[in-house]
gemmi code that builds the backbone of each chain (N, CA, C; Angstrom):
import gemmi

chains = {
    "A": [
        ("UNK", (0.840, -1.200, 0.000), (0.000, 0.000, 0.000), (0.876, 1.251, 0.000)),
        ("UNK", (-0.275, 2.086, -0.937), (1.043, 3.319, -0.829), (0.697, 4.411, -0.419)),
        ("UNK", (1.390, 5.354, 0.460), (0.458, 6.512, 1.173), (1.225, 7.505, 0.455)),
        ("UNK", (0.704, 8.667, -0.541), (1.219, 9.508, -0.928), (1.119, 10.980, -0.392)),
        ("UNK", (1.728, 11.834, -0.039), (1.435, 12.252, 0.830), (2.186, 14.235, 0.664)),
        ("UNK", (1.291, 15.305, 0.282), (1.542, 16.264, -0.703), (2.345, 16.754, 0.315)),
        ("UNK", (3.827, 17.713, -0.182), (4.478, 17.888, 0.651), (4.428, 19.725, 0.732)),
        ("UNK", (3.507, 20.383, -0.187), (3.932, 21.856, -0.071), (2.713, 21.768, 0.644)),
        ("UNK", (1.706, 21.456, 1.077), (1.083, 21.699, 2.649), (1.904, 21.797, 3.684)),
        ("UNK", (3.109, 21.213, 3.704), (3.948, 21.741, 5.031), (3.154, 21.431, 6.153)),
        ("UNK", (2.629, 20.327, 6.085), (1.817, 19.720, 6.999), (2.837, 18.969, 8.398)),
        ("UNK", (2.302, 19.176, 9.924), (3.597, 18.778, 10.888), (3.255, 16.745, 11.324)),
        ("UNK", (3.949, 16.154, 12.005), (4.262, 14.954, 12.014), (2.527, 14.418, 12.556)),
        ("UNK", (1.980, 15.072, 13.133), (0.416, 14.464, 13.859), (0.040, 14.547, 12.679)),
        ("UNK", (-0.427, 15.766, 12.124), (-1.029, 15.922, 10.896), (-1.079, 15.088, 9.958)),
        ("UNK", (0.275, 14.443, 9.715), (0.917, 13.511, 8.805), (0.393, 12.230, 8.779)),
        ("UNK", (0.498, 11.800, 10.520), (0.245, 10.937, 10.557), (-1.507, 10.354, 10.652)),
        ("UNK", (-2.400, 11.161, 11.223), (-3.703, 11.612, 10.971), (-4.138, 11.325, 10.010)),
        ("UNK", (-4.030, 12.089, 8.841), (-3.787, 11.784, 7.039), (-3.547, 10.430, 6.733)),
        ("UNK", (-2.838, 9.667, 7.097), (-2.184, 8.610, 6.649), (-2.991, 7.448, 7.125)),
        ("UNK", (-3.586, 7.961, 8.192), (-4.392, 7.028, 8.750), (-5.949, 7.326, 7.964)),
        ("UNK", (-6.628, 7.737, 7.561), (-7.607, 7.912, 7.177), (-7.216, 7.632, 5.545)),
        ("UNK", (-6.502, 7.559, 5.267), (-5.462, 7.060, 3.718), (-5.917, 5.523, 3.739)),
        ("UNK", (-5.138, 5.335, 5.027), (-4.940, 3.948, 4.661), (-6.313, 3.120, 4.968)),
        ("UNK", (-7.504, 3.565, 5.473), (-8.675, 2.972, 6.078), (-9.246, 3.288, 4.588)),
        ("UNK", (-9.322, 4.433, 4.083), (-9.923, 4.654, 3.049), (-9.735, 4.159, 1.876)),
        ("UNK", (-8.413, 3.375, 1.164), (-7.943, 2.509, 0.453), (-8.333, 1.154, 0.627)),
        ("UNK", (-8.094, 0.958, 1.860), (-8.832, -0.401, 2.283), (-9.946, -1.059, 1.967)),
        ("UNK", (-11.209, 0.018, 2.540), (-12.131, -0.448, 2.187), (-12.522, -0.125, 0.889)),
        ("UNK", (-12.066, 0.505, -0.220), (-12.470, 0.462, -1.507), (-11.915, -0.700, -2.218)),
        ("UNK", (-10.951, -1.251, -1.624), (-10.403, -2.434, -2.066), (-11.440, -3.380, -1.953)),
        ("UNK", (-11.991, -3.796, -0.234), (-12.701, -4.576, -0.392), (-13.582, -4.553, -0.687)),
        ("UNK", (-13.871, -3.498, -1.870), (-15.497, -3.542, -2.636), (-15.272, -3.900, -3.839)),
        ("UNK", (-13.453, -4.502, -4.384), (-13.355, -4.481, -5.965), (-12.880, -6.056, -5.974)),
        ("UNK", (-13.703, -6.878, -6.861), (-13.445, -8.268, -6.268), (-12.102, -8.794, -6.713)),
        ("UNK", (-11.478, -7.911, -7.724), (-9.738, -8.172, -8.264), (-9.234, -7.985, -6.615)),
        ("UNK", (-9.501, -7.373, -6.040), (-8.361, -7.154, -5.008), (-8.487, -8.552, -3.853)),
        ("UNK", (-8.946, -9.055, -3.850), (-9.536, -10.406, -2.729), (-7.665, -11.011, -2.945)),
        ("UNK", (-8.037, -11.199, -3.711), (-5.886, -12.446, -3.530), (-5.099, -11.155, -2.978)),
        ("UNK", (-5.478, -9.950, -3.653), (-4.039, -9.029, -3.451), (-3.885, -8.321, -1.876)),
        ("UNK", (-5.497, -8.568, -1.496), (-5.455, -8.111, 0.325), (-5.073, -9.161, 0.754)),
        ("UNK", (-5.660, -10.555, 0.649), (-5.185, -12.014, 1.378), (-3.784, -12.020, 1.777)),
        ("UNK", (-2.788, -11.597, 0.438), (-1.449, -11.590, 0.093), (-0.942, -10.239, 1.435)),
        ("UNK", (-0.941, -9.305, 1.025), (-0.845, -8.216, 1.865), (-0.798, -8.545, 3.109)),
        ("UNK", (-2.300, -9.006, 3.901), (-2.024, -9.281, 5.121), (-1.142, -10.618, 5.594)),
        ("UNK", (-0.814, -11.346, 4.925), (-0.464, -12.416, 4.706), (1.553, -12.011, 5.372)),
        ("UNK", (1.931, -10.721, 4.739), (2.916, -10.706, 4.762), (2.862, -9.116, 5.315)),
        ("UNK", (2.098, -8.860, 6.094), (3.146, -7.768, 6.912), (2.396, -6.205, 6.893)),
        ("UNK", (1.274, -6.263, 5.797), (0.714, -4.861, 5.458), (1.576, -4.209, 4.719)),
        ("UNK", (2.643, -3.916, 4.045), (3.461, -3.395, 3.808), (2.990, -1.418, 3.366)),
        ("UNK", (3.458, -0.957, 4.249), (2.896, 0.764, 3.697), (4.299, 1.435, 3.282)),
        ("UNK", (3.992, 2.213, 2.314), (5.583, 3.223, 1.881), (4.664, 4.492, 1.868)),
        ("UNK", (5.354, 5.698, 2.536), (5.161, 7.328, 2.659), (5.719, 7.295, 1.562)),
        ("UNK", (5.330, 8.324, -0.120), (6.118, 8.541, -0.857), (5.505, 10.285, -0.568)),
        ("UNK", (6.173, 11.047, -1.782), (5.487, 12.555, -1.477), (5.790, 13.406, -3.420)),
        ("UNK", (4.690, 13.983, -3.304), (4.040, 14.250, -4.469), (4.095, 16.396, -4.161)),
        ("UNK", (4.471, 16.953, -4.673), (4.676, 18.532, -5.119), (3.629, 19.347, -4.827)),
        ("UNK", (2.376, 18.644, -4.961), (0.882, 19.645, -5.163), (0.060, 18.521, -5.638)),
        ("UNK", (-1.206, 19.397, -5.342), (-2.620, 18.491, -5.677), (-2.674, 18.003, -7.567)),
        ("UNK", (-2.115, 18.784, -8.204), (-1.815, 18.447, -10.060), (-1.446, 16.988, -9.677)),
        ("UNK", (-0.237, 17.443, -8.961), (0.723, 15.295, -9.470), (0.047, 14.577, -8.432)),
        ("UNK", (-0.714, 14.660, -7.250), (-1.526, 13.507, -6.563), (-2.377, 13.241, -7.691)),
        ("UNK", (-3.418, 13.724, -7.736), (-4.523, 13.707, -8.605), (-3.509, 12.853, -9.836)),
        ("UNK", (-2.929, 13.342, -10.961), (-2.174, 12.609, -12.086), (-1.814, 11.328, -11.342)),
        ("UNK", (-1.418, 11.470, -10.651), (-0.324, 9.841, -9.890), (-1.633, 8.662, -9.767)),
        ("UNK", (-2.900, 9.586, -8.841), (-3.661, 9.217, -8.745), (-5.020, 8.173, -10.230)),
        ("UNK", (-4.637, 9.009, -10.996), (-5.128, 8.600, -12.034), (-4.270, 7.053, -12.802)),
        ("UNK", (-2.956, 7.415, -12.952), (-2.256, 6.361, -13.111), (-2.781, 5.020, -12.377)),
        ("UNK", (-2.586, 5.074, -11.165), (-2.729, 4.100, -10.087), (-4.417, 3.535, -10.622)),
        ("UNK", (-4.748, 4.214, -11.044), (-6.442, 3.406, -11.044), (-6.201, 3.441, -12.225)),
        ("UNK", (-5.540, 3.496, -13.227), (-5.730, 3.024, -14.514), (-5.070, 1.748, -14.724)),
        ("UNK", (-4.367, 1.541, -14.002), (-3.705, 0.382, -13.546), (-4.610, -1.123, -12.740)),
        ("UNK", (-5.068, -0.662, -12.289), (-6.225, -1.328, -11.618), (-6.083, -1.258, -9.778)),
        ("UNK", (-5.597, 0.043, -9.217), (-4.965, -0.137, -8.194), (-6.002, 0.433, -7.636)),
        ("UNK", (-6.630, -0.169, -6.272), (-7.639, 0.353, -5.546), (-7.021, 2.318, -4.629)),
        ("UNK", (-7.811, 3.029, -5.064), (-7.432, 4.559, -4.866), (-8.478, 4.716, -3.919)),
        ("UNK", (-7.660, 5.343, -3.460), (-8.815, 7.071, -2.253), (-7.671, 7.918, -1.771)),
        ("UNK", (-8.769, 9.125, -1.728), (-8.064, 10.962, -1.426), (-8.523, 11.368, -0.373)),
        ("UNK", (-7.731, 11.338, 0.410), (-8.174, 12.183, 1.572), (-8.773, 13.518, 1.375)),
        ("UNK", (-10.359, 13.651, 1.339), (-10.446, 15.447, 1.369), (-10.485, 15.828, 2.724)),
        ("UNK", (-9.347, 16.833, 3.731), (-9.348, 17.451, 4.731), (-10.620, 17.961, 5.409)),
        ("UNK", (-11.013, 17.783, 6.414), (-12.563, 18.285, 7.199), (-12.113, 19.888, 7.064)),
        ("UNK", (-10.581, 20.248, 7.304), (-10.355, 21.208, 7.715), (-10.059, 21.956, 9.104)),
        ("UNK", (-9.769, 21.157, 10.278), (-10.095, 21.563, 11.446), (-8.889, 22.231, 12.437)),
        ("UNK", (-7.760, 21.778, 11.330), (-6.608, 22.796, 11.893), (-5.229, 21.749, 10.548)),
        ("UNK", (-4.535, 22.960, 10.523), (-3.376, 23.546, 9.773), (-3.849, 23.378, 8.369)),
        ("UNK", (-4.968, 22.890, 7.461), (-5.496, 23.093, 5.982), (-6.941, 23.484, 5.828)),
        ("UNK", (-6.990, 23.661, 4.458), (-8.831, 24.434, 4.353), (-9.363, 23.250, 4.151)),
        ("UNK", (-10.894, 23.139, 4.629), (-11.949, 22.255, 4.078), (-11.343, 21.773, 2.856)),
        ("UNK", (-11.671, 20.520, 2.572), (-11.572, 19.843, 1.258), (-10.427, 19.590, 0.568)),
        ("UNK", (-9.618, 20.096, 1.636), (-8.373, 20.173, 0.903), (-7.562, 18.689, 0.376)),
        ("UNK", (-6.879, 18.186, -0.712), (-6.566, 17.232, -0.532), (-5.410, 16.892, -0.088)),
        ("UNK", (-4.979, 15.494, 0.819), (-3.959, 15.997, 1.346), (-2.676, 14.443, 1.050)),
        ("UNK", (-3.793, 13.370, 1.572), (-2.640, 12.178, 1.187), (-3.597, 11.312, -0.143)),
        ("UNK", (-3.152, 10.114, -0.248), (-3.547, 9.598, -1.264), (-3.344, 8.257, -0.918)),
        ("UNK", (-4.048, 7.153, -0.833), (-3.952, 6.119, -0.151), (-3.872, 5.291, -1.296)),
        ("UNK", (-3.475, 4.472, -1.443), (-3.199, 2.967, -2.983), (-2.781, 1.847, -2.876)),
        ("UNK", (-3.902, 0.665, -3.072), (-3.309, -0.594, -2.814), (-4.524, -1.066, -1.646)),
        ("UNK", (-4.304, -1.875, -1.404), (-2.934, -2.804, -1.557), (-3.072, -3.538, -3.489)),
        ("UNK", (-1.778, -3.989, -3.419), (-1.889, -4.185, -4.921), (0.032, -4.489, -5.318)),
        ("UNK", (-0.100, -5.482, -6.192), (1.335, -6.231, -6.166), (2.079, -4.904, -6.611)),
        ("UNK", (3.652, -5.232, -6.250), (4.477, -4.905, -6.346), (4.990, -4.288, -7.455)),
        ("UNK", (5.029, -5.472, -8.341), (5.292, -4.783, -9.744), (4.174, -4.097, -10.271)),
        ("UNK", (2.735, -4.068, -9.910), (1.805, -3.206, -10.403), (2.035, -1.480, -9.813)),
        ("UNK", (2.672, -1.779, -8.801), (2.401, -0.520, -8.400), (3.925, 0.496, -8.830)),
        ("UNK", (4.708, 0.041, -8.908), (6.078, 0.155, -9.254), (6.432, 0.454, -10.898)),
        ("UNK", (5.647, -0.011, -11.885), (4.921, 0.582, -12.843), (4.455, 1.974, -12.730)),
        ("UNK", (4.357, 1.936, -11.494), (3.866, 3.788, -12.131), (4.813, 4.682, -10.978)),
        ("UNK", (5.349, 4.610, -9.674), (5.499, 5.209, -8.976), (7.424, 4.339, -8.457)),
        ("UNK", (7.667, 3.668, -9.207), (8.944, 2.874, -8.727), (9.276, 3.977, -10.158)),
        ("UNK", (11.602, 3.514, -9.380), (12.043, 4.588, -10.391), (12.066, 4.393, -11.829)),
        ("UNK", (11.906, 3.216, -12.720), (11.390, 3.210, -13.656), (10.383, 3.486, -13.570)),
        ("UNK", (9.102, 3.767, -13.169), (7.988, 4.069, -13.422), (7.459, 4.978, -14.593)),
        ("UNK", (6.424, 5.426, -14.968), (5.441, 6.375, -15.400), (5.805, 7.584, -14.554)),
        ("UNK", (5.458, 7.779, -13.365), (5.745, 8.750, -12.568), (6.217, 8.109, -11.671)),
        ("UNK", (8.315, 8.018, -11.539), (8.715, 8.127, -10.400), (8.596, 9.232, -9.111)),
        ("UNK", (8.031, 8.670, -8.188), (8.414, 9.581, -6.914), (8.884, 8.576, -5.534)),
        ("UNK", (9.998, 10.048, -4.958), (10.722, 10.099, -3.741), (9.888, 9.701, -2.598)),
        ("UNK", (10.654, 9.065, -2.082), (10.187, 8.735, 0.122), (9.558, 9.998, 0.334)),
        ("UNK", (8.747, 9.946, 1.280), (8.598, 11.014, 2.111), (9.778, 11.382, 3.056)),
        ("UNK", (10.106, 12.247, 3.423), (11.184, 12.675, 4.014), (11.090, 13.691, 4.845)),
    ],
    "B": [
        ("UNK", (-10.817, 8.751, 17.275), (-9.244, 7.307, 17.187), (-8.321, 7.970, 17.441)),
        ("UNK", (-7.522, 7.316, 18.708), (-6.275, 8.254, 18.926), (-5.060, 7.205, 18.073)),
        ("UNK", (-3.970, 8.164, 18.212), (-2.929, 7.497, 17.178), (-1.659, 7.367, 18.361)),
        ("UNK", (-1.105, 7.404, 18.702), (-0.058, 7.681, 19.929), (1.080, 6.978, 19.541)),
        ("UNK", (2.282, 8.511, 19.173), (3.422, 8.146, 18.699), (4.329, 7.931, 19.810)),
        ("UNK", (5.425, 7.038, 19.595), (6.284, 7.089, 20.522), (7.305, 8.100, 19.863)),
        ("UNK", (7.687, 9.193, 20.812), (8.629, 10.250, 20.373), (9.960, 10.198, 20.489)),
        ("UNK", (10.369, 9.177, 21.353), (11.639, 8.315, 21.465), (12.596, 8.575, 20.381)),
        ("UNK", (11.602, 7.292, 19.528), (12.352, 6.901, 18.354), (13.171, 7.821, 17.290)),
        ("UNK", (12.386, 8.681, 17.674), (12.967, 10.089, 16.378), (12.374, 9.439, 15.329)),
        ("UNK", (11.579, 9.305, 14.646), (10.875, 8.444, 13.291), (10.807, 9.755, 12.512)),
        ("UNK", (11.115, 9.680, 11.425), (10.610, 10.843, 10.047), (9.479, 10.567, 10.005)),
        ("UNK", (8.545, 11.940, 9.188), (7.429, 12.103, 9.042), (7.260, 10.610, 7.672)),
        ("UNK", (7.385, 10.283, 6.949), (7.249, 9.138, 6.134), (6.837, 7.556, 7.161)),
        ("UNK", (8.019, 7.393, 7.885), (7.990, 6.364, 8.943), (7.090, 6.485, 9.799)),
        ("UNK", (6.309, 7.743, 10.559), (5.830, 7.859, 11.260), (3.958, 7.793, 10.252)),
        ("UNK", (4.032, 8.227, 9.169), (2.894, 8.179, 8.080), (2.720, 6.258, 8.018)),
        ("UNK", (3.374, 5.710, 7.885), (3.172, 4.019, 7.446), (3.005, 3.849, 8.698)),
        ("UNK", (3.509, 3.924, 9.808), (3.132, 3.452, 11.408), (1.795, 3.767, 11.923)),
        ("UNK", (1.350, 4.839, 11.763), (-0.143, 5.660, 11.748), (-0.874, 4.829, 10.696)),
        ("UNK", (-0.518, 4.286, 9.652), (-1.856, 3.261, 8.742), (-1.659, 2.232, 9.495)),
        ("UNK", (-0.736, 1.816, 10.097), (-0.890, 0.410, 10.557), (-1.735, 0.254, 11.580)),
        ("UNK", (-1.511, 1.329, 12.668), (-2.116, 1.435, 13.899), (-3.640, 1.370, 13.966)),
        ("UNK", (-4.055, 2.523, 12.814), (-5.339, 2.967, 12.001), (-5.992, 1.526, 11.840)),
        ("UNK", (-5.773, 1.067, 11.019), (-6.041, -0.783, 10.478), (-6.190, -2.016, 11.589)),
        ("UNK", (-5.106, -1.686, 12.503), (-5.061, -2.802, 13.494), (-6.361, -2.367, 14.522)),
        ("UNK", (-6.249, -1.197, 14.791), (-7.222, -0.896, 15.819), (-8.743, -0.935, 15.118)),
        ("UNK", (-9.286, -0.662, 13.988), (-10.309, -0.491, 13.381), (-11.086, -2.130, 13.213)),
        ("UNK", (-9.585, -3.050, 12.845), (-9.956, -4.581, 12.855), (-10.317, -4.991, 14.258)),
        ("UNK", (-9.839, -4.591, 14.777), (-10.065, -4.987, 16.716), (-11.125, -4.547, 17.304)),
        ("UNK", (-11.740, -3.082, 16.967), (-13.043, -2.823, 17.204), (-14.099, -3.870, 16.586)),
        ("UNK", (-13.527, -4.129, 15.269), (-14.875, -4.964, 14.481), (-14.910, -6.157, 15.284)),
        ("UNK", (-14.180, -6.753, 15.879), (-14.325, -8.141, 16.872), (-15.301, -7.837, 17.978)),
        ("UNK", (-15.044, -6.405, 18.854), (-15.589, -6.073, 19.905), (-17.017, -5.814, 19.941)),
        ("UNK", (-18.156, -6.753, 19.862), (-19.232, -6.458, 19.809), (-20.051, -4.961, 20.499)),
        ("UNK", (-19.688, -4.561, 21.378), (-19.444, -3.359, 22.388), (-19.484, -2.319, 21.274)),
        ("UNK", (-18.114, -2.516, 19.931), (-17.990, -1.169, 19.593), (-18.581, -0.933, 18.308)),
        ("UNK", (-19.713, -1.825, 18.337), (-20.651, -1.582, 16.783), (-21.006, 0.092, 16.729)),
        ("UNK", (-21.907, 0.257, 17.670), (-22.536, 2.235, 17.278), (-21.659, 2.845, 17.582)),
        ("UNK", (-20.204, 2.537, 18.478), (-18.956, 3.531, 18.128), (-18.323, 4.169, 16.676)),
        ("UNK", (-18.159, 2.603, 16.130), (-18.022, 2.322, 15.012), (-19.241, 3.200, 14.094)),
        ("UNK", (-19.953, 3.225, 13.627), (-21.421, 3.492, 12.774), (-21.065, 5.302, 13.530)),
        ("UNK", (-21.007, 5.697, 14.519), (-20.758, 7.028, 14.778), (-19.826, 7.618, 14.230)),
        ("UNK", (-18.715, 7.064, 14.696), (-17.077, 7.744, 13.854), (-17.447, 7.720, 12.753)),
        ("UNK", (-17.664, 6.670, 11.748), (-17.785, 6.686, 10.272), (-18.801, 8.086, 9.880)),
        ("UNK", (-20.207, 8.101, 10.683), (-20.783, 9.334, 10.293), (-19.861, 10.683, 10.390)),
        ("UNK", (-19.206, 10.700, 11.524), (-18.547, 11.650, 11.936), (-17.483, 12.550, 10.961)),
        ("UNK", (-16.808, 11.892, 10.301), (-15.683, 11.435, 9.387), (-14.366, 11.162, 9.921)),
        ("UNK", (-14.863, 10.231, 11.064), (-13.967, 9.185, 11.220), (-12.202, 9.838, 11.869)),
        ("UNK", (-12.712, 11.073, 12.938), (-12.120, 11.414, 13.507), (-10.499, 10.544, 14.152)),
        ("UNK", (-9.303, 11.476, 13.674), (-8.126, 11.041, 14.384), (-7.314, 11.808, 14.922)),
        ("UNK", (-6.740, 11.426, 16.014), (-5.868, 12.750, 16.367), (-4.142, 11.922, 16.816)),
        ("UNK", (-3.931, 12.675, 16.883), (-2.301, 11.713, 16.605), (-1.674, 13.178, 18.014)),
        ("UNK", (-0.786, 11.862, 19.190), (-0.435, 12.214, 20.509), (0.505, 11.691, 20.467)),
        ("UNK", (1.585, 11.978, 21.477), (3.068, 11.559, 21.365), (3.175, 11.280, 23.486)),
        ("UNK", (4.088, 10.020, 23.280), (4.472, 9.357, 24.613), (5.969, 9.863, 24.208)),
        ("UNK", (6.589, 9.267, 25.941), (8.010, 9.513, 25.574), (8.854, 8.179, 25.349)),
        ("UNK", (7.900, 7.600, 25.592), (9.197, 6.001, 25.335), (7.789, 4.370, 25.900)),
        ("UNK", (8.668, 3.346, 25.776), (7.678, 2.120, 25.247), (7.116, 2.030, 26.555)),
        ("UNK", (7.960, 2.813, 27.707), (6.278, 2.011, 28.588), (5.390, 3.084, 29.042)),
        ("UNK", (5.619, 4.173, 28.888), (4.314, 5.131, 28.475), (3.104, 5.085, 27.263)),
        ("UNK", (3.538, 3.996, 26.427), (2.865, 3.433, 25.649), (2.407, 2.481, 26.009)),
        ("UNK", (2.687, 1.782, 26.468), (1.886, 0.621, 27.350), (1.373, 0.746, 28.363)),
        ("UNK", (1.768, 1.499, 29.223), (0.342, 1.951, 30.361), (-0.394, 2.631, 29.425)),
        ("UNK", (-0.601, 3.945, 28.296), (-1.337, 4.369, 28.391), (-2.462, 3.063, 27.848)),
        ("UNK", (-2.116, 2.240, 26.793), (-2.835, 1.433, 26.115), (-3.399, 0.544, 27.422)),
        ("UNK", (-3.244, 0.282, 28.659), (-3.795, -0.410, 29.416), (-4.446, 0.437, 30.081)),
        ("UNK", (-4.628, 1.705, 30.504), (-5.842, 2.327, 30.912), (-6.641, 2.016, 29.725)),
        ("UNK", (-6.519, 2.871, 28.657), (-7.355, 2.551, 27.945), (-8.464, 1.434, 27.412)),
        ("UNK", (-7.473, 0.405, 27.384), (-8.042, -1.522, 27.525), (-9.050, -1.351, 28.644)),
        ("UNK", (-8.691, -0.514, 29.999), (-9.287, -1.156, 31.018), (-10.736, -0.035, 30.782)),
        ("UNK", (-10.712, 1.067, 30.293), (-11.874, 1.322, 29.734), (-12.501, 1.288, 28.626)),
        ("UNK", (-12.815, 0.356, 28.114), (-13.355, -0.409, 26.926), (-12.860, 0.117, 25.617)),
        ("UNK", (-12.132, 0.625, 25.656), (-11.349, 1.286, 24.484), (-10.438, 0.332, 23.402)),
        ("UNK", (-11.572, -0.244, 21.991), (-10.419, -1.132, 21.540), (-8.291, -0.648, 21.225)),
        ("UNK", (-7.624, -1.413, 21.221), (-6.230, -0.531, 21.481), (-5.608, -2.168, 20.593)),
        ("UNK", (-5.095, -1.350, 19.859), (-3.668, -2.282, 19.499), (-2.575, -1.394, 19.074)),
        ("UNK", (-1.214, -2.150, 19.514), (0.124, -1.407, 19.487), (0.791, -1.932, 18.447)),
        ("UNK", (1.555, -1.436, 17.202), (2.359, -1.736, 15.669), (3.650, -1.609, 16.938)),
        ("UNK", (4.190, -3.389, 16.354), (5.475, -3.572, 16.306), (5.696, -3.590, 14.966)),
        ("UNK", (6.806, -3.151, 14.902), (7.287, -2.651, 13.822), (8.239, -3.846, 13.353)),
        ("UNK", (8.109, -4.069, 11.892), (8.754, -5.212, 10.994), (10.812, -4.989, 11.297)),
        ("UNK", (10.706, -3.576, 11.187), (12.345, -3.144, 11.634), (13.167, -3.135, 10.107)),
        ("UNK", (12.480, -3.072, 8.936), (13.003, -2.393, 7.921), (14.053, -1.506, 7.583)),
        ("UNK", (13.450, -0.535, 8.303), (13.927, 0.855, 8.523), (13.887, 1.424, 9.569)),
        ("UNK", (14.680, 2.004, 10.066), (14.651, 3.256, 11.246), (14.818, 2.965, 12.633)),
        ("UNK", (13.979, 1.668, 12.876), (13.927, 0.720, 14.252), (14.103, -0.593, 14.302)),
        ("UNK", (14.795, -0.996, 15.529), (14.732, -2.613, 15.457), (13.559, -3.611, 15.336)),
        ("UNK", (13.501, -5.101, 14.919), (12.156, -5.383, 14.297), (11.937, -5.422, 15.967)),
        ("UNK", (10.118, -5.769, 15.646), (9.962, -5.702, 16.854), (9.551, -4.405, 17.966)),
        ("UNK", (10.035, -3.572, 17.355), (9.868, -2.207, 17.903), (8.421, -2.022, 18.164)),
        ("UNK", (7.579, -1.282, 19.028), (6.965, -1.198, 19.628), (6.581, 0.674, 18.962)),
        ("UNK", (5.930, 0.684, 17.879), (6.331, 2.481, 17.564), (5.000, 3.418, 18.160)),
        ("UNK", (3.853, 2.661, 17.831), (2.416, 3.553, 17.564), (1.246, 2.270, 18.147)),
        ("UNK", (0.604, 3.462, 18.842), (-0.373, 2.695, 19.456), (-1.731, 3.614, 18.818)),
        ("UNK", (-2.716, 2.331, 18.305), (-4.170, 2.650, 18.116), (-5.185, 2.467, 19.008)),
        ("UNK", (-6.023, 3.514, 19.153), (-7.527, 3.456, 19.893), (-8.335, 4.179, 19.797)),
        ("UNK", (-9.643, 3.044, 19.773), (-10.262, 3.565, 19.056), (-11.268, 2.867, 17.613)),
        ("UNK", (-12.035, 3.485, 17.462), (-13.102, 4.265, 17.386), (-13.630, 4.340, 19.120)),
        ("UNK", (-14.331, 5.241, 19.998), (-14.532, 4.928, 21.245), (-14.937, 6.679, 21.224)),
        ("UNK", (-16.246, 6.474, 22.401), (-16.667, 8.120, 22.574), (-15.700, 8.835, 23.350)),
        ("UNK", (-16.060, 10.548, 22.994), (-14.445, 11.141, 23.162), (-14.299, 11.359, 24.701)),
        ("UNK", (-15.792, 11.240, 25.734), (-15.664, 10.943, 26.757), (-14.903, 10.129, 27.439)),
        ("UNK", (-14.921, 9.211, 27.070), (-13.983, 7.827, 27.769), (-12.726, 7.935, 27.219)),
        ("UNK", (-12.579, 8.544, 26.329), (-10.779, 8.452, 25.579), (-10.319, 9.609, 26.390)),
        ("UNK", (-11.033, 10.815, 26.467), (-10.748, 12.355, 27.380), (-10.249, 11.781, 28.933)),
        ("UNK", (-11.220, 11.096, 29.188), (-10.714, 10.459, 30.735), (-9.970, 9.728, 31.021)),
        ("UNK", (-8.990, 9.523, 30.534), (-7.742, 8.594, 29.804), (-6.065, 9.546, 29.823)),
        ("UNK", (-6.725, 10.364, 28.234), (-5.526, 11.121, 27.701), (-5.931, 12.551, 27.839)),
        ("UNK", (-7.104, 13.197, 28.080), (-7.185, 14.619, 27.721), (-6.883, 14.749, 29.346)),
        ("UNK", (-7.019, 16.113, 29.380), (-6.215, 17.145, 30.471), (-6.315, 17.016, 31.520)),
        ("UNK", (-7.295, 16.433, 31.988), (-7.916, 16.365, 33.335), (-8.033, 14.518, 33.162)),
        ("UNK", (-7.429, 13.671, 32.503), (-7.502, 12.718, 32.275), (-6.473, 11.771, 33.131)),
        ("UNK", (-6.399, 10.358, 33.492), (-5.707, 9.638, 34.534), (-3.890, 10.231, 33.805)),
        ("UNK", (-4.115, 10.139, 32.322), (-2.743, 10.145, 31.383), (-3.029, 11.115, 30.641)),
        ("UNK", (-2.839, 12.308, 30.727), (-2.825, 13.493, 29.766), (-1.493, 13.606, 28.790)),
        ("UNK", (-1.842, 13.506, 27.548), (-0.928, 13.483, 26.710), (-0.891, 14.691, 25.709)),
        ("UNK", (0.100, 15.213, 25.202), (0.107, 16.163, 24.243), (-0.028, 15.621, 22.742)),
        ("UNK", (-0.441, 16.597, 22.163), (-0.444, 16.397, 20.460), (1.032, 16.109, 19.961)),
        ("UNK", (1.092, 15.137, 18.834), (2.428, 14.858, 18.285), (2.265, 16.479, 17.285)),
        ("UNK", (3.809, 16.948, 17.316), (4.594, 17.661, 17.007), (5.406, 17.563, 16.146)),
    ],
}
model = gemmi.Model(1)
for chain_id, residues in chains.items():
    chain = gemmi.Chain(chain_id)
    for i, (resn, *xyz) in enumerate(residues, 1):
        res = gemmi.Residue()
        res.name, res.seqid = resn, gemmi.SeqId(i, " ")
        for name, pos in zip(("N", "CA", "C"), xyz):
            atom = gemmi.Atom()
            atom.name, atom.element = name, gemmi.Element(name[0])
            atom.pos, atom.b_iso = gemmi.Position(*pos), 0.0
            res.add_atom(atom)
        chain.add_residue(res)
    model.add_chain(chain)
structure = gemmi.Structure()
structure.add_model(model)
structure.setup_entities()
């Protein structure tokens, strides 16, 4: 699973982690509404959950990255922000993906990819 | 849902983003066992699934707080960490709890609470 996660919000480590958590619940269960994903969650929990923080420039390349990833067949969700401290309503902030094999996802966001991107850092 | 980092570790915001989905996931699966936390559950989700992310100073301030909490019906599970990166496996990083009304979590961790904890930073 991949938590993408926009970095010119300048968002601080709660925040981050807040986000990431509502990422990763929100990926989840869209997964388990797409019946391709049944082996690829089995697998997942099977071995560990695996999550990677990567980080994306602005809402343009989530959204694009985002598009990739589901054209791919990768179960997606966007965090839109309630707003209740350090961003505005609606704002988008992480990007939750997966679970979903390795080489599918690495295809778009590994450094050969479509769109390579960096760790969060 | 509280998120409760251990601040110890020094974790980057990335590390500390994948520890927060795990916590998120483990604790959300642990409520669904707890017959108790069905209309907790069905509330948060209306709510939008409120999180707030708090920082301990080391592993056994994480473990008492997670055992008050246990001892007030608060589902709680703690991410040991695989040890990939950053920490040894095994590590003990982030504790989940939660979904649970903010009454009983306040009397716990908020201010006037047995364990008052601050916001992660």
């Amino acid at each position: 699973m991949l938590l993408i996660v926009r970095k010119d919000l300048k968002m601080g480590k709660g925040k981050i982690g807040a986000q990431c958590g509502h990422a990763t619940l929100g990926a989840f269960e869209r997964a388990m509404k797409q019946p391709r994903s049944a082996a690829w969650i089995a697998h997942w929990q099977k071995f560990g959950q695996k999550k990677v923080c990567l980080q994306v420039s602005g809402e343009d390349e989530l959204r694009l990255c985002g598009a990739f990833l589901a054209d791919a067949g990768v179960p997606v969700y966007i965090v839109a922000d309630a707003g209740h401290t350090q961003v505005d309503p609606g704002t988008e902030t992480v990007l939750g993906a997966g679970p979903a094999p390795s080489a599918i996802i690495d295809a778009v966001t590994g450094p050969k990819g479509t769109m390579p991107l960096r760790l969060l850092n």
